[in-house]
PANU-108316 format. One record per residue (C-alpha): residue in three letters; y, z, x. Coordinates in steps of 0.2 Angstrom, whole numbers. Layout:
<sefis>
<'ALA',<Y,Z,X>>;
...
</sefis>
This chain:
<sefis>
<'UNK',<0,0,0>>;
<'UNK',<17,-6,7>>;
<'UNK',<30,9,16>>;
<'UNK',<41,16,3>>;
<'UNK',<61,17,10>>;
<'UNK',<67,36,7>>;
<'UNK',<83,37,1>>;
<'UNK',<97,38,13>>;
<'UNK',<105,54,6>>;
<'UNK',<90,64,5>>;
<'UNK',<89,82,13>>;
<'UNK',<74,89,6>>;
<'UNK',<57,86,0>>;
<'UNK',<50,96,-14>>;
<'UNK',<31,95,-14>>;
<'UNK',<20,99,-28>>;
<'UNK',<2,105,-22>>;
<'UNK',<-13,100,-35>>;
<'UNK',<-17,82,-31>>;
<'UNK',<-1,81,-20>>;
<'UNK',<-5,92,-6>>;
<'UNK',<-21,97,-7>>;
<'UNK',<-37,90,-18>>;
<'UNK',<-39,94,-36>>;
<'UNK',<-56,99,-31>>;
<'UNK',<-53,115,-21>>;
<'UNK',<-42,122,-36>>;
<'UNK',<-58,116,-49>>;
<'UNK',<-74,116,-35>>;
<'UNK',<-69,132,-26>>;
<'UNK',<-53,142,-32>>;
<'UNK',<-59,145,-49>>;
<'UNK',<-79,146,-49>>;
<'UNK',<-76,159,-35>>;
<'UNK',<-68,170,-48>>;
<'UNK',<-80,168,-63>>;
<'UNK',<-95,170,-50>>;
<'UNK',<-86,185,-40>>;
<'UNK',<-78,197,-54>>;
<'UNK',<-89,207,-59>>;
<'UNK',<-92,212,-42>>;
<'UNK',<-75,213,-34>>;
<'UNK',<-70,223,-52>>;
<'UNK',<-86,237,-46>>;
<'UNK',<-78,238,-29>>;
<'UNK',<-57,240,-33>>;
<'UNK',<-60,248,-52>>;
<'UNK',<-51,266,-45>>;
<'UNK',<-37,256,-34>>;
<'UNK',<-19,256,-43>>;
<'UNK',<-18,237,-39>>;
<'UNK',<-35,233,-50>>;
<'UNK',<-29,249,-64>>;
<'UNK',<-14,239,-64>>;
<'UNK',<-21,222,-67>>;
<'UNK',<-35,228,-80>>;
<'UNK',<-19,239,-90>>;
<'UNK',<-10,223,-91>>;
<'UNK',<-26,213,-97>>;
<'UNK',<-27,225,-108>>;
<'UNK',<-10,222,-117>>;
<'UNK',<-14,205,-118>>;
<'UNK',<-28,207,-126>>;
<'UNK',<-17,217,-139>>;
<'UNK',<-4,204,-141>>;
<'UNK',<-19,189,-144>>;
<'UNK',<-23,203,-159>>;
<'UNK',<-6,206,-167>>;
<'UNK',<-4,186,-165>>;
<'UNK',<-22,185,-173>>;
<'UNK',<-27,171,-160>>;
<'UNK',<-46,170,-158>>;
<'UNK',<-54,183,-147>>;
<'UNK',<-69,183,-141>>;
<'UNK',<-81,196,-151>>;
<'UNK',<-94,205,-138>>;
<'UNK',<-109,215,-143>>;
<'UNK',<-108,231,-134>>;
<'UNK',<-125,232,-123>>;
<'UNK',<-135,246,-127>>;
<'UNK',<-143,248,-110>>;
<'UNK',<-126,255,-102>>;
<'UNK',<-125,271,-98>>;
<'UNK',<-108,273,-91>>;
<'UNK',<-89,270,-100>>;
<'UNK',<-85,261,-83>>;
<'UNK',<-99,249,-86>>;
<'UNK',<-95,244,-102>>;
<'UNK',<-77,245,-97>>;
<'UNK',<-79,232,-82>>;
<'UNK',<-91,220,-92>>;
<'UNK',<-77,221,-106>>;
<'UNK',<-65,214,-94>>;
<'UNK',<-77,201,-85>>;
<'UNK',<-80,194,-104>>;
<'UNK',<-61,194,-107>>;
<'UNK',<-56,183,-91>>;
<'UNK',<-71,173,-92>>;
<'UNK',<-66,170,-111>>;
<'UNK',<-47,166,-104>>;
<'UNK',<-54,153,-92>>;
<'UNK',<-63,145,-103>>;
<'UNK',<-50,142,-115>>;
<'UNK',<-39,137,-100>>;
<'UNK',<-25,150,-102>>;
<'UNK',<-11,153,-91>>;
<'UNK',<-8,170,-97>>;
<'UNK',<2,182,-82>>;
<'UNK',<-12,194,-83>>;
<'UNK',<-25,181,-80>>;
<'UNK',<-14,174,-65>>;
<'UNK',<-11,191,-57>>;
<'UNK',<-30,195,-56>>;
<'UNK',<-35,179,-49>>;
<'UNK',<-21,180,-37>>;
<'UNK',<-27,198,-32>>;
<'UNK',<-45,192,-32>>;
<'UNK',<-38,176,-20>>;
<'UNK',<-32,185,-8>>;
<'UNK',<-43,195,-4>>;
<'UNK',<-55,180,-4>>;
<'UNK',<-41,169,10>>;
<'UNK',<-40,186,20>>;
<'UNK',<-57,189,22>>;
<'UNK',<-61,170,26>>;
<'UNK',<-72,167,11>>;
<'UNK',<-61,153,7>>;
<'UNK',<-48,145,16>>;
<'UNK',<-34,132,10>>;
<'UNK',<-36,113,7>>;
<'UNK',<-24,103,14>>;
<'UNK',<-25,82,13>>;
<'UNK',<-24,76,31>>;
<'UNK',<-7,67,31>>;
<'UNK',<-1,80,25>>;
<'UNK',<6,92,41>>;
<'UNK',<10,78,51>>;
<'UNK',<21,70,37>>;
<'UNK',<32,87,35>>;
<'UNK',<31,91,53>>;
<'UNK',<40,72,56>>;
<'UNK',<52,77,41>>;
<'UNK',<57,91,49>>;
<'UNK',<61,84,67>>;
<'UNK',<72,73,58>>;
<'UNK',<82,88,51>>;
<'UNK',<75,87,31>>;
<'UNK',<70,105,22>>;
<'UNK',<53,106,14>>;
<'UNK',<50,116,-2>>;
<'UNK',<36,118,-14>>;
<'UNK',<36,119,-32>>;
<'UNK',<19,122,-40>>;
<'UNK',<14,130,-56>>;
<'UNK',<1,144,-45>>;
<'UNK',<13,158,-40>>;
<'UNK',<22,158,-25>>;
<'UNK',<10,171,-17>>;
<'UNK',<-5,160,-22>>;
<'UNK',<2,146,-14>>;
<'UNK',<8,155,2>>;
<'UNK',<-11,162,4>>;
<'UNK',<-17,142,1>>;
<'UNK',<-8,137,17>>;
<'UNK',<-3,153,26>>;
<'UNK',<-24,152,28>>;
<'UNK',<-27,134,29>>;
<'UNK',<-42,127,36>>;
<'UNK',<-27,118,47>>;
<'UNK',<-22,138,51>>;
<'UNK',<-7,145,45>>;
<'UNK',<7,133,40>>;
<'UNK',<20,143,32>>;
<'UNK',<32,139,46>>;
<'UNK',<33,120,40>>;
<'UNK',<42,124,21>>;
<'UNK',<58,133,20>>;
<'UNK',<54,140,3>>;
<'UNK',<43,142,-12>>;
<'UNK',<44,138,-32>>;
<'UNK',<33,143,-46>>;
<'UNK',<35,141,-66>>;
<'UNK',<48,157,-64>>;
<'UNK',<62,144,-60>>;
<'UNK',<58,136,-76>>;
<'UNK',<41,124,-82>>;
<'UNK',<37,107,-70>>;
<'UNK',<40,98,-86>>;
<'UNK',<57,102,-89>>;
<'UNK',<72,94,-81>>;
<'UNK',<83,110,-81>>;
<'UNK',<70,117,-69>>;
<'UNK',<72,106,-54>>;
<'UNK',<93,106,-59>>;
<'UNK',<90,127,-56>>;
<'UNK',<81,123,-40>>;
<'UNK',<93,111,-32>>;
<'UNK',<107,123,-35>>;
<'UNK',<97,138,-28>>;
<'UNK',<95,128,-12>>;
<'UNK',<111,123,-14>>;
<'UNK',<111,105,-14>>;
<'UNK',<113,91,-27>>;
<'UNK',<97,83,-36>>;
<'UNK',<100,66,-30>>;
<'UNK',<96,74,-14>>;
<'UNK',<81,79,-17>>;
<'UNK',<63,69,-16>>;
<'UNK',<51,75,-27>>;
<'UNK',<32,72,-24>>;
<'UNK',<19,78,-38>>;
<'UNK',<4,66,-46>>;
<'UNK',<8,70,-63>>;
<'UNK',<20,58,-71>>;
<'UNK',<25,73,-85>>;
<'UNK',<33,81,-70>>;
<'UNK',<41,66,-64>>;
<'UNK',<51,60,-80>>;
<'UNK',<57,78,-79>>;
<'UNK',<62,78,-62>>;
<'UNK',<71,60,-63>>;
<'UNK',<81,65,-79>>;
<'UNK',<89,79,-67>>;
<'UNK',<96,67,-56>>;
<'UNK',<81,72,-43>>;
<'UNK',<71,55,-34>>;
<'UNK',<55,54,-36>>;
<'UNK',<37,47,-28>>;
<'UNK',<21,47,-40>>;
<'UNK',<6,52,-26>>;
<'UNK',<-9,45,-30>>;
<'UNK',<-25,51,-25>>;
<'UNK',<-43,49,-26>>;
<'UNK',<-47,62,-41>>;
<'UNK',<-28,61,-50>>;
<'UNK',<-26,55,-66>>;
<'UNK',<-24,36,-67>>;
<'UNK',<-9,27,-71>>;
<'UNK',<-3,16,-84>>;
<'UNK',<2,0,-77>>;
<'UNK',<20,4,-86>>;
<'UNK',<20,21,-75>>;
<'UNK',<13,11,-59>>;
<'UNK',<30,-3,-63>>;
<'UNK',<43,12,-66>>;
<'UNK',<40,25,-50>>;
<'UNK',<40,24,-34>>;
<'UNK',<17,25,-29>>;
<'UNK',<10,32,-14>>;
<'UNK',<-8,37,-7>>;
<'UNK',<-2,46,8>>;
<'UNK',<12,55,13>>;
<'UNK',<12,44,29>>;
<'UNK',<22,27,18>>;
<'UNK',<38,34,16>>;
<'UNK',<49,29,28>>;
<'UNK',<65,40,36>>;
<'UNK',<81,29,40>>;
<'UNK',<100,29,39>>;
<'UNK',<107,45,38>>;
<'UNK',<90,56,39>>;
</sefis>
């Protein structure tokens, strides 16, 4: 696919991850079976730590709020072989996130204990980031000619920093001067990528914006912010009208600096 001519005036790039980044697979082939085959376990071992009481009291409201809302909740059968109230306490937890997985729900209590469960995962080396391979060089030759590098992602900004700060390419926090999540506003939205070019404190024509989901980069072009559609094996096709209106990719390596960066 032919070089793609970055626009003269741009200072920074603003990455997504999923598909842009890193594959779709290690969010779907590792990150989230690690959790549904791990919880139970990791819930045994950190059930009396503040952090975990924490995350379960806050699971707990949830589970409250799906009620008074009368959304569907999953009905389980109290196992008559238990024989402790942490048992049945822990196994009523694992059913409730399993149930949230399932139903794909992006709920903050669900996100905070599979950001706990995570890190311990990345620090321990049971998992380590994804990252495409012309990936780092791309942002490392971005930077040398003077651009800033962000990340906007809809995982939270310590999920993300744990998926590179513990890359398989080691840690690569040093190559992005800051992090986004959906507390700037959703991807989808173009007042989101307006709030984040004024908290780097630039205009949105300066900005380059490269995600895979065409949702994000309708938003991201009616805020005045350039855009370039990364298409990888894996990311969900394209119609021929979106492949005609955006700027396509398949690695960071065809977009080329010139002029004023």
């Amino acid at each position: 696919m032919a070089a793609i001519a970055v626009p003269e005036n741009t200072r920074v790039f603003l990455l997504d991850i999923e598909g842009t980044t890193t594959p779709i697979t290690f969010v779907k082939d590792i990150l989230f079976p690690y959790i549904r085959e791990n919880l139970e376990e990791y819930l045994s071992a950190h059930w009396e730590e503040d952090e975990c009481k924490q995350d379960v009291h806050l699971l707990k409201k949830q589970a409250e709020e799906d009620l008074r809302q009368n959304k569907a909740c999953p009905v389980h059968a109290v196992d008559q072989t238990v024989h402790t109230d942490e048992e049945k306490a822990i196994r009523e937890v694992v059913d409730n996130v399993l149930w949230q997985m399932a139903a794909d729900r992006k709920s903050t209590a669900l996100k905070q204990l599979q950001g706990h469960m995570w890190r311990a995962a990345y620090m321990t080396g049971k998992i380590k980031g994804e990252v495409y391979q012309d990936v780092v060089p791309a942002i490392r030759r971005w930077r040398r000619h003077g651009l800033k590098i962000y990340i906007y992602s809809s995982g939270s900004v310590e999920a993300q920093k744990l998926l590179f700060g513990y890359s398989v390419e080691g840690d690569l926090l040093d190559l992005f001067d800051g992090h986004f999540d959906t507390n700037i506003g959703a991807k989808v939205e173009s007042k989101s990528y307006e709030n984040i070019a004024e908290r780097i404190g630039c205009q949105p024509e300066e900005i380059m914006f490269l995600t895979d989901v065409t949702r994000e980069a309708k938003a991201a072009e009616d805020a005045g912010v350039n855009v370039a559609v990364v298409v990888r094996p894996g990311n969900m096709e394209l119609t021929e009208e979106e492949k005609n209106h955006y700027r396509i990719i398949t690695s960071f390596n065809q977009l080329e600096l010139s002029g004023n960066v």
